[in-house]
C-alpha positions in Angstrom: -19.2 4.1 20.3 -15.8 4.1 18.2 -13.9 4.0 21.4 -15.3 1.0 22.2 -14.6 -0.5 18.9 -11.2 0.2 19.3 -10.4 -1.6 22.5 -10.4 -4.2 20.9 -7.5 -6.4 19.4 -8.9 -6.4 15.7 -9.4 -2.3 16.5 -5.4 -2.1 17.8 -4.4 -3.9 15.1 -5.9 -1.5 12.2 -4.9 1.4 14.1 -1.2 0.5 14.2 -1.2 -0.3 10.4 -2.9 3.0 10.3 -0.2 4.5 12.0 2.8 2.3 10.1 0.6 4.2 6.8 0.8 8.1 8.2 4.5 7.4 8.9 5.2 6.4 5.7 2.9 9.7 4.5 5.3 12.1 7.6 8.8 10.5 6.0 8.1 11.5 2.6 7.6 14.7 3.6 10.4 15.0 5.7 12.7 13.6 3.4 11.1 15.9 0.1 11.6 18.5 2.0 15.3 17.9 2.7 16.5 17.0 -0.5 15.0 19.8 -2.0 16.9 22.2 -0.2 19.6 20.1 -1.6 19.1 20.0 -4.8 18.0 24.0 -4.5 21.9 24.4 -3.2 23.3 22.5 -6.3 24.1 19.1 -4.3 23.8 16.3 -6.5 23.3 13.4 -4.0 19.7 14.9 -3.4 18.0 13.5 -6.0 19.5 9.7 -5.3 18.3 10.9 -1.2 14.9 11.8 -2.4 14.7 8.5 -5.1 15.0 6.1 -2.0 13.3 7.8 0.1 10.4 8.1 -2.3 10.5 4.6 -2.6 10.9 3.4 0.9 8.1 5.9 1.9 5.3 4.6 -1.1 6.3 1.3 0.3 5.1 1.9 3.5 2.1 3.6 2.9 0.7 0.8 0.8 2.5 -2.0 3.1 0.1 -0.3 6.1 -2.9 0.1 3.5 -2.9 -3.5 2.6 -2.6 -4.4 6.1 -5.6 -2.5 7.2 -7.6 -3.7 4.3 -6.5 -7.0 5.4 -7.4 -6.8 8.8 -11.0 -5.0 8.0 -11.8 -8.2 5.7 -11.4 -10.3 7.7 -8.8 -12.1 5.5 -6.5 -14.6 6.5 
């Protein structure tokens, strides 16, 4: 059973990466979302807001991809 699988340490492992990747996925949507209103009301700091956060968010995603990856290899 899949519950069973993830009782494990290896299983709690991958899921927190999982979880470090779908926060990366929630921020960039928060933080699209914000500096579009922004740049919709004619603030020019929205576009360097939504730059980093772009960034930062693409950096988690594929920091918790490549640690599931990882961790489902079995590499050390």
């Amino acid at each position: 059973m899949i519950i069973n699988k993830l009782l494990t340490r290896k299983g709690w492992r991958v899921v927190a990466h999982s979880t470090l990747a779908a926060a990366g996925i929630g921020l960039l949507y928060l933080i699209s979302k914000t500096a579009i209103a922004d740049i919709q009301q004619g603030d020019v700091s929205g576009w360097f807001i939504l730059g980093v956060g772009i960034v930062f968010s693409l950096w988690l995603v594929a920091l918790g991809s490549m640690l599931v990856k990882a961790e489902l290899t079995g590499w050390r």
